[in-house]
RODO-2510 file (C-alpha; in nm, 4 decimals, decimal comma):
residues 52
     n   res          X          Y          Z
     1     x     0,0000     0,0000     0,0000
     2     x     0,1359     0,3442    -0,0646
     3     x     0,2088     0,5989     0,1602
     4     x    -0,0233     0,9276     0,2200
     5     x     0,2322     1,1253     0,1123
     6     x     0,2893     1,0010    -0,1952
     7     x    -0,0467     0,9709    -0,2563
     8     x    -0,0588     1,3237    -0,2245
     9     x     0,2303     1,3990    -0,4143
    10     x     0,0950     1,1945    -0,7312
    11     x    -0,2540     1,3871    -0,6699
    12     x    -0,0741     1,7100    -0,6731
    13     x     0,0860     1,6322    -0,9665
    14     x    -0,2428     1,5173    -1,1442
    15     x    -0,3897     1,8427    -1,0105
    16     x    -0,1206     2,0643    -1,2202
    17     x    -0,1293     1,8583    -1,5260
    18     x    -0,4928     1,9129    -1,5472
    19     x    -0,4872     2,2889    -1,4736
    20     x    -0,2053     2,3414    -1,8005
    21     x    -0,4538     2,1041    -2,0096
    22     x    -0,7828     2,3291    -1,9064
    23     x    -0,6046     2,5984    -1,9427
    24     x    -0,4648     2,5641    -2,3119
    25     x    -0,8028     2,3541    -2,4179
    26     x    -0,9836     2,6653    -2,3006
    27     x    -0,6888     2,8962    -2,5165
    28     x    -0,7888     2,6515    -2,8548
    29     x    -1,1649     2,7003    -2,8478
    30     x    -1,0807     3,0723    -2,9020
    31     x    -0,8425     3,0804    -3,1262
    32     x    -1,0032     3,1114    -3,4416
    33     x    -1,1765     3,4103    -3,5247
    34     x    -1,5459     3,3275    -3,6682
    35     x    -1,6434     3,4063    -4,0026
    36     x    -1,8384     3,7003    -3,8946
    37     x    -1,5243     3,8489    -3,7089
    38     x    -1,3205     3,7455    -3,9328
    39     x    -1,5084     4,0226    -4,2623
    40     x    -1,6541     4,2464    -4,0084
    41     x    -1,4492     4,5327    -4,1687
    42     x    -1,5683     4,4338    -4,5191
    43     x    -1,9005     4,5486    -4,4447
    44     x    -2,2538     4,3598    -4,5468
    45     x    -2,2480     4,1335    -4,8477
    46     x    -2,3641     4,3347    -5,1738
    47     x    -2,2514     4,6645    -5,0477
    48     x    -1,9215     4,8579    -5,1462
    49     x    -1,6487     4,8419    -4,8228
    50     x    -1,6511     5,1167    -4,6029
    51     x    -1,3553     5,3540    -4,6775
    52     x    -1,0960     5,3372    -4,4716
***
């Protein structure tokens, strides 16, 4: 059987590798801009761009 503290060491460990993988899979579902961000300055479909 293993000891409480290294138990709690392994936990601790799981605990950080988690946080990094939350942490960058909440970074990728914002990464890419959507396609209405993305030709927001173009202006509406049909229409001559706004002059910049």
């Amino acid at each position: 059987m293993a000891s409480n503290t290294k138990a709690s060491s392994v936990k601790r460990k799981n605990k950080h590798e988690k946080a990094g993988r939350r942490r960058k899979n909440a970074m990728a579902r914002k990464s890419t801009k959507s396609a209405t961000e993305l030709f927001a300055g173009l202006g509406a479909p049909g229409q001559p761009a706004p002059k910049q």
